[in-house]
C-alpha positions as CSV (number, residue, x, y, z in Angstrom):
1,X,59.7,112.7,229.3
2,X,61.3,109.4,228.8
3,X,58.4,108.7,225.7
4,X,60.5,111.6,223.9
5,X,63.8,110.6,224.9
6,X,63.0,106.7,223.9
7,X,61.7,108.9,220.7
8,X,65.3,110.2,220.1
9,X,66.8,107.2,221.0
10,X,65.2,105.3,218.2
11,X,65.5,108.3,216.1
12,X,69.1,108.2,216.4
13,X,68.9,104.4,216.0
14,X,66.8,104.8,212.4
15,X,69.8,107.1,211.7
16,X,72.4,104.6,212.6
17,X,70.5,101.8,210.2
18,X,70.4,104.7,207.3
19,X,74.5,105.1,207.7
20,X,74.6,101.1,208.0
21,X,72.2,100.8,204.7
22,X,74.4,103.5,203.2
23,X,77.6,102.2,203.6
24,X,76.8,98.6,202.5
25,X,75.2,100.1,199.5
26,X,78.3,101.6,198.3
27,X,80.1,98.5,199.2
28,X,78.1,96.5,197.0
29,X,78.9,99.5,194.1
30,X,82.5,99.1,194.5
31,X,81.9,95.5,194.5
32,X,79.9,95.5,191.2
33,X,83.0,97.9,190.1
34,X,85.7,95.8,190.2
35,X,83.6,92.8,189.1
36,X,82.9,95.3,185.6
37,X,86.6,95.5,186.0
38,X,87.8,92.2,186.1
39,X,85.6,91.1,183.6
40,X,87.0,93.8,180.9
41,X,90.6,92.6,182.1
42,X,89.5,88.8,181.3
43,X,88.0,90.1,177.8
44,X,90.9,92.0,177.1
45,X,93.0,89.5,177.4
46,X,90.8,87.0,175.5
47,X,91.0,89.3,172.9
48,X,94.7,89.6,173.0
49,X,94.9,86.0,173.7
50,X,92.9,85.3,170.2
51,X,95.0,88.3,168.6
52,X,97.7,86.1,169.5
53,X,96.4,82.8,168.5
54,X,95.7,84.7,164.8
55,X,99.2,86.8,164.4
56,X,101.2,82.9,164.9
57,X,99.0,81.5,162.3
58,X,99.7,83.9,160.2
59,X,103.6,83.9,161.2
60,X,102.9,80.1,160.6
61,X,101.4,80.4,157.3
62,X,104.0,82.6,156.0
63,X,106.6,80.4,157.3
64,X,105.4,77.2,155.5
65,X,105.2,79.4,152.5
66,X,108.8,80.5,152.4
67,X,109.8,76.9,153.1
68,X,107.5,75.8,149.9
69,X,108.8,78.7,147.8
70,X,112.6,77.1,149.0
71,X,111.5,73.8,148.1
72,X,110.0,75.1,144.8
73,X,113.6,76.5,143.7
74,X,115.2,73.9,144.8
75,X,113.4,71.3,142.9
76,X,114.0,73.7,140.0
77,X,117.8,73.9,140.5
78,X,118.0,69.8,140.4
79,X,116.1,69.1,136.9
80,X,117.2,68.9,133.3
81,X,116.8,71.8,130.8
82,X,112.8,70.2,129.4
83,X,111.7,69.9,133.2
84,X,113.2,73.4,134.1
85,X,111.3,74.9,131.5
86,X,107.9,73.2,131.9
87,X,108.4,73.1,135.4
88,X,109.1,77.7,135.4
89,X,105.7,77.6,133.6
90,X,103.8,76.0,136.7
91,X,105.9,77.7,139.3
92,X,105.2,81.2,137.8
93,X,101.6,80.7,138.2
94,X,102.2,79.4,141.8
95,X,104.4,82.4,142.8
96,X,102.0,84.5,141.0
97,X,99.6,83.5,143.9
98,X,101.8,83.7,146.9
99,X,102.4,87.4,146.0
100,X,105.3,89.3,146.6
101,X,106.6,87.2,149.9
102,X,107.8,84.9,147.2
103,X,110.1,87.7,145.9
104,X,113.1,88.1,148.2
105,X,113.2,84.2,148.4
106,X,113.6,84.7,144.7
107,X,116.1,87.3,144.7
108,X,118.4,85.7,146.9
109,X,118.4,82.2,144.9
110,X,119.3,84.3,142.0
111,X,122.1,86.4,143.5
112,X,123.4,83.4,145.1
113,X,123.4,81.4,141.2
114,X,126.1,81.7,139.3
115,X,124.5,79.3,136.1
116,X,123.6,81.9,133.7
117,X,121.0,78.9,132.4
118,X,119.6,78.8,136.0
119,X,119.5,82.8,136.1
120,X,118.0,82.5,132.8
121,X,114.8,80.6,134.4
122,X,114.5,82.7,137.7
123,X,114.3,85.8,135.8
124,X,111.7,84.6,134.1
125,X,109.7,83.8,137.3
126,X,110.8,87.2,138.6
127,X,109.4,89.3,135.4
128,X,105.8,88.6,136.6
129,X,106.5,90.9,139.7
130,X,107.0,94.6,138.6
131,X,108.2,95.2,141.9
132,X,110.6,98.0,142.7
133,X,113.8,95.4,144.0
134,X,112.7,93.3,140.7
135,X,113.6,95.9,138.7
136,X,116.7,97.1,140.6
137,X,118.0,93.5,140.8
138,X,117.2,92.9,137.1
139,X,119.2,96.0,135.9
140,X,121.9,95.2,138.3
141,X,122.2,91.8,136.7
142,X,121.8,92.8,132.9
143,X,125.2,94.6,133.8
144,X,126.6,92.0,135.0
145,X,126.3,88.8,133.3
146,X,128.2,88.9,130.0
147,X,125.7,86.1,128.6
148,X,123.5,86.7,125.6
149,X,120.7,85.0,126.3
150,X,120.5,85.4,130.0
151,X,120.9,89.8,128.8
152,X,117.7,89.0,126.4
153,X,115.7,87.3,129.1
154,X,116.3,90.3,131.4
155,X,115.7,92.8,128.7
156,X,112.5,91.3,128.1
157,X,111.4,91.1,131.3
158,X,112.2,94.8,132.3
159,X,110.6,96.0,128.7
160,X,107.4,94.5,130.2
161,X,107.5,96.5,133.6
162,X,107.2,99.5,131.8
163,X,107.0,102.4,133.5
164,X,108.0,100.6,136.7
165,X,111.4,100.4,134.5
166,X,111.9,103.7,133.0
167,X,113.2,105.3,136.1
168,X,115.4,103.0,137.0
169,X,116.5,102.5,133.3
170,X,117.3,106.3,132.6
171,X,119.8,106.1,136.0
172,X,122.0,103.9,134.1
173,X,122.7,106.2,131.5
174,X,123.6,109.5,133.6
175,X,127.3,109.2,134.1
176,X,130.4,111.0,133.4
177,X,132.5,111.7,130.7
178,X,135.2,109.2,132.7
179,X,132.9,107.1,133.6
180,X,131.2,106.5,130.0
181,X,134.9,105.4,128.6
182,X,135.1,102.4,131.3
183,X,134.3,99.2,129.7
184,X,131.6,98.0,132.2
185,X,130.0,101.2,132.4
186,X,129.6,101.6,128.4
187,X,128.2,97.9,127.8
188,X,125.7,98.9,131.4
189,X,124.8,102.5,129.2
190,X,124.0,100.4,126.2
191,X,121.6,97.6,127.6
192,X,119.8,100.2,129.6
193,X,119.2,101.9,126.4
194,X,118.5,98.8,123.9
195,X,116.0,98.3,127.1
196,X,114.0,101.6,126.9
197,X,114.1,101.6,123.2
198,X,112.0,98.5,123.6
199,X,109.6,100.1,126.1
200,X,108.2,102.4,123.4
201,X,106.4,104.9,126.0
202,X,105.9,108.7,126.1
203,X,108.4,108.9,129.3
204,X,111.5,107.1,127.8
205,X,111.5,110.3,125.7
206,X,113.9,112.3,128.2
207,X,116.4,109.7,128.8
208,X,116.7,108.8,125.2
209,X,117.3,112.6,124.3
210,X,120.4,112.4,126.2
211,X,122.1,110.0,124.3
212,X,120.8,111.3,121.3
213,X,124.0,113.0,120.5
214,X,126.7,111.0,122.8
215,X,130.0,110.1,121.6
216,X,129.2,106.5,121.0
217,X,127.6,106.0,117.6
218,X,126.0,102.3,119.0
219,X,123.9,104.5,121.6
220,X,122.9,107.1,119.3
221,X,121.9,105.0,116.6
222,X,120.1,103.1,119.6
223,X,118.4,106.5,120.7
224,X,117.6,107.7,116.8
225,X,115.7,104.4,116.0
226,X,113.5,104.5,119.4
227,X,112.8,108.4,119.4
228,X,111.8,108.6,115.2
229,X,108.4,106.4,116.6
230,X,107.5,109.1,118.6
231,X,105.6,112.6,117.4
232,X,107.9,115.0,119.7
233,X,108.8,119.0,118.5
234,X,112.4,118.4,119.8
235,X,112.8,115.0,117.9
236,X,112.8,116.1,114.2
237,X,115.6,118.4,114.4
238,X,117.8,115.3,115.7
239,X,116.7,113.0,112.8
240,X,117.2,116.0,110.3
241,X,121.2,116.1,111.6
242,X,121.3,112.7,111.8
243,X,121.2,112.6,108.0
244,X,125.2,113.9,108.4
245,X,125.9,110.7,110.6
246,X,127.2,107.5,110.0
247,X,125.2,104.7,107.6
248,X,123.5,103.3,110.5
249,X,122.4,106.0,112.3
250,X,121.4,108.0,109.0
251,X,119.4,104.8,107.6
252,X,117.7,104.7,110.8
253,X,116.7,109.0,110.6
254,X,115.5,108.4,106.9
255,X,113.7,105.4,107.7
256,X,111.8,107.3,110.1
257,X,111.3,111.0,108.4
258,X,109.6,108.2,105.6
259,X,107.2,108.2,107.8
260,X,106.4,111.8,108.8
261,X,104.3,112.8,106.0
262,X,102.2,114.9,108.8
263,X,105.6,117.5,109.5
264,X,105.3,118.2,105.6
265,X,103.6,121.6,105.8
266,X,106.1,123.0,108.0
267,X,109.1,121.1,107.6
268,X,110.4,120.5,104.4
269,X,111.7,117.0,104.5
270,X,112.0,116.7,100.8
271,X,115.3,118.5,100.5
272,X,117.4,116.7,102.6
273,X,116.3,113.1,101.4
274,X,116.6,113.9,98.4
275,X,120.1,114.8,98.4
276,X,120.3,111.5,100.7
277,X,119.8,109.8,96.9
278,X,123.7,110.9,95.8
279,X,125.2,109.3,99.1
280,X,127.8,107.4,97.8
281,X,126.6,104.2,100.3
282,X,124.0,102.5,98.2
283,X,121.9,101.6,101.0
284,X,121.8,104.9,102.3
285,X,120.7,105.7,98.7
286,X,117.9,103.4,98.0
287,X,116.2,104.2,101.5
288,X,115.9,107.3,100.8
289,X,114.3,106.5,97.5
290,X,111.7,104.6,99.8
291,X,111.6,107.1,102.2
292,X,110.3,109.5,99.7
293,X,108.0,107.5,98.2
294,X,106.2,106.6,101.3
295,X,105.8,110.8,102.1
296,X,104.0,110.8,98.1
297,X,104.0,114.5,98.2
298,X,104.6,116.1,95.0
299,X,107.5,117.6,95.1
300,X,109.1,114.4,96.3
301,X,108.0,112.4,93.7
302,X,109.7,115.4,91.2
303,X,112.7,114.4,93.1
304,X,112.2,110.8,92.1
305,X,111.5,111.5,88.9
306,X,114.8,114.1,88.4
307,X,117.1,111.4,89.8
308,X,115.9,108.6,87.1
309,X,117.8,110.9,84.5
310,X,120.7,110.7,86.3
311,X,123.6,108.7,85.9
312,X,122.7,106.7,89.2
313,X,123.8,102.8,89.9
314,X,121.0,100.1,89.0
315,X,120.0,99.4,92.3
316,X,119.2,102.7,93.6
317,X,117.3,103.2,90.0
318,X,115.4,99.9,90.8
319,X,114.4,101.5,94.6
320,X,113.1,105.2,92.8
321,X,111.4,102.8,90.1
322,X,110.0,100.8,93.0
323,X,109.1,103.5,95.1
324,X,107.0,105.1,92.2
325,X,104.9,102.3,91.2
326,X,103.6,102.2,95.1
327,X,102.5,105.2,94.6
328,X,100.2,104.6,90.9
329,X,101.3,107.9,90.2
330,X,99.9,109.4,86.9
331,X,102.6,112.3,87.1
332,X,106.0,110.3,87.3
333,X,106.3,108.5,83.6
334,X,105.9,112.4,82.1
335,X,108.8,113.0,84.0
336,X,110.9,110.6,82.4
């Protein structure tokens, strides 16, 4: 009787140890736990310590290059003419390798100059970055400055950006009939288009177009040149009428239908140089007498050949005569 009961007693005191071992097993889990969890928290923040430690020397890094960039300019700003311009050469290869950070530090120092010879040299830094607020800041300045060779720079820097330019470019010329007569906003209409015209690409096409047939005969004469290098449907048709314009802008049609030889099975260009050859401007005369010559198709070198028995004056005799011998055609002297 009390060998069973001792029996339960230690029974229930092997149960009480299992609830002991139990419990201080799950104690030493939690414990393990938040160890795990501290030492994720102490990583974490290693990491973010690190991330830190990396993100200021970056902030550093582009610090002390802003400050050289400033310094840069600045020595720039201070020099004669010959040191400013051997000087622009090293510093565009040096801005070329800091990247575009280098580019609002640029575009501030040239906003804030009012030297056009100082411009002059910044811009051409700046046209080695075809960078969206290049091109915006460039255009905005080539309306601005009223000096020649500051407006060349710039137009030569934007005519290498290329398509990066066009967009921008073909803004300029979209304004209102008011707008086009103010003074500022027709010199702005004709740089953007003297710029483009230099660009020679596929996609200055549409903006030219527009001011293929404007009021001013500076920006069509600009358009008629740029668009008669380029083998677009819609462009003959324009260079056709432009033989009714004035000198310039009809020299610059003939010079280029001179050169369309390929339209002359279904256009006949022919026709309309020929009766080019009675303008009463001389010039306008003798082109065309080169301008058919260069096409050598038969008919226009009957049309040649028909005007040398003409009263005509010498000089636009000498440019049929000319125009002829290019050719070493057999069939002009029997038509004499």
């Amino acid at each position: 009787m009390s060998f069973k009961m001792r029996s339960t007693d230690l029974g229930d005191v092997s149960m009480e140890d299992g609830d002991t071992s139990a419990e201080s097993s799950g104690l030493i889990g939690q414990l393990s736990k938040r160890r795990e969890v501290s030492r994720l928290k102490a990583d974490g923040l290693h990491e973010s310590v690190e991330q830190s430690a990396f993100f200021a020397t970056d902030s550093q890094a582009d610090t002390q290059a802003d400050i050289q960039i400033d310094q840069a300019i600045a020595q720039l700003l201070t020099e004669d003419f010959h040191r400013q311009w051997d000087h622009s050469k090293q510093l565009a290869k040096q801005f070329s390798e800091w990247g575009d950070r280098s580019i609002p530090i640029l575009l501030r120092h040239l906003n804030a100059q009012s030297d056009p010879d100082i411009q002059w040299f910044l811009v051409r830094i700046l046209s080695r970055f075809a960078h969206p607020s290049v091109i915006e800041a460039l255009s905005a300045l080539l309306v601005k400055t009223s000096n020649e060779h500051l407006q060349m720079e710039i137009t030569k820097a934007l005519a290498g950006f290329g398509d990066c330019a066009i967009t921008c470019l073909s803004s300029l010329l979209t304004v209102s009939v008011d707008q086009a007569l103010e003074p500022t906003t027709h010199r702005q209409r004709l740089l953007a288009a003297q710029v483009l015209s230099r660009i020679r690409r596929t996609k200055t096409i549409e903006p030219l177009l527009t001011v293929a047939d404007d009021p001013d005969p500076v920006l069509r004469e600009i358009a008629i040149e740029a668009l008669g290098s380029f083998h677009d449907a819609r462009i003959t048709p324009l260079l056709l009428a432009a033989l009714e314009d004035e000198p310039a802008i009809c020299l610059e049609a003939i010079r280029a239908l001179g050169r369309r030889s390929d339209l002359l099975s279904a256009v006949d260009l022919v026709t309309p140089l020929q009766s080019c050859l009675h303008s009463p401007h001389e010039v306008i005369a003798c082109e065309s007498a080169m301008a058919l010559g260069r096409l050598g198709h038969r008919l226009a070198i009957t049309a040649l050949g028909e005007q040398l028995s003409e009263p005509i004056a010498t000089p636009v005799k000498t440019s049929i005569v000319q125009a002829l011998g290019r050719l070493h055609s057999k069939q002009w002297p029997l038509l004499l």
